[in-house]
Each structure stands twice: as C-alpha cells, then as structure tokens.
C-alpha positions as CSV (number, residue, x, y, z in Angstrom):
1,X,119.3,174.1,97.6
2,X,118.9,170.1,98.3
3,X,118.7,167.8,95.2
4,X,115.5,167.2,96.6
5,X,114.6,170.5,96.3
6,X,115.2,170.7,92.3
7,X,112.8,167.7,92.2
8,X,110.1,169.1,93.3
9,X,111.0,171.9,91.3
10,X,111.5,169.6,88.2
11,X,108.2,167.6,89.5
12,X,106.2,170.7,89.6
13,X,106.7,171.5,86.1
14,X,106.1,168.3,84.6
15,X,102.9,168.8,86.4
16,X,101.8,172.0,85.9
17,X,101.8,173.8,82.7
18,X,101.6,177.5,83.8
19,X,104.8,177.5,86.0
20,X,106.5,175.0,83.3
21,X,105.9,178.0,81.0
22,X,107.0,181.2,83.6
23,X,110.0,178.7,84.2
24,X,111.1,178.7,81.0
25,X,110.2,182.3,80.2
26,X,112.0,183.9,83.6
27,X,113.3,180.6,85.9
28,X,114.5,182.8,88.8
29,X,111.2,184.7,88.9
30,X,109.1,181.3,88.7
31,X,110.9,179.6,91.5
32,X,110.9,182.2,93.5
33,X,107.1,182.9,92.8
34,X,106.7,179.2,94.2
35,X,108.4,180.0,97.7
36,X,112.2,178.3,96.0
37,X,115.1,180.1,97.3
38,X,118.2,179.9,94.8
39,X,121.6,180.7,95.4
40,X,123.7,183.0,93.5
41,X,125.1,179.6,91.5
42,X,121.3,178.5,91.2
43,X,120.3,181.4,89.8
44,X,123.3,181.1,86.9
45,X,122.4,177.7,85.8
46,X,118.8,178.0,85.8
47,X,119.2,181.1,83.5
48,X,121.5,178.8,81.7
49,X,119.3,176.0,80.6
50,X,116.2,178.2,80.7
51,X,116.3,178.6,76.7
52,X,116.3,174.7,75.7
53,X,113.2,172.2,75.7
54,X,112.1,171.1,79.2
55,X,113.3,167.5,79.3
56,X,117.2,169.3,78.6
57,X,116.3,172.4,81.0
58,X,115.5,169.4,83.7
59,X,118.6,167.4,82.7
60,X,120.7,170.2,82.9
61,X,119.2,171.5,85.9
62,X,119.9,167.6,87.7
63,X,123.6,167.5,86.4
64,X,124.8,170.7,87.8
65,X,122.6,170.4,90.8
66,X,120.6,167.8,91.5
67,X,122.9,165.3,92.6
68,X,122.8,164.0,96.3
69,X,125.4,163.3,98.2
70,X,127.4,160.2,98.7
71,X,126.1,160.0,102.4
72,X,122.5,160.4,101.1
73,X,119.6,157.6,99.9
C-alpha cells in the first residue's frame, strides 16, 4: 500500500465518523469494507495501533507506513 493510500485512509476517518469508529473497533475489516487492500505487515500494524485514540492510531499508522519514498513529491 502507497503512503498515499494510508491518507486517504487516515483522511477518510477524520471525515467520517462511522468508519472512524469500525476502524478502531476491527481496522482490517473497516479498510477492507472501504475497497483497502492491506498486506500481511498492514494488517499487523493496523491491529497494533487500533486500541489508542485516533490522532496516535493515525501517527502510528504514518510512521510505520506512510512515509513516501525519497524519489517521491
């Protein structure tokens, strides 16, 4: 999944509250619900950060997989 991929992610649940709360409660199942397709390694950290407040789920989600590439604007 492309960093820009977990923004949209990220974007959709600062704007809607109903899959900001499936997200938290089951992440995998919410993406996925949404069309998202994780990898294996997706699917570990969302679980991961699923438990904490939103603005630290979105963090956490942007540190471990969010980050472009060096070749990318």
């Amino acid at each position: 999944m492309s960093w820009k991929i977990i923004n949209e992610i990220l974007a959709l649940a600062s704007l809607d509250p109903i899959f900001r709360d499936a997200l938290q409660r089951g992440p995998v199942a919410a993406a996925e619900a949404q069309g998202f397709e994780l990898t294996d390694e997706e699917k570990r950290v969302f679980r991961e950060y699923a438990s904490i407040p939103l603005v630290e789920f979105c963090q956490g989600l942007l540190e471990q997989l969010g980050s472009p590439p060096l070749d990318e604007s």
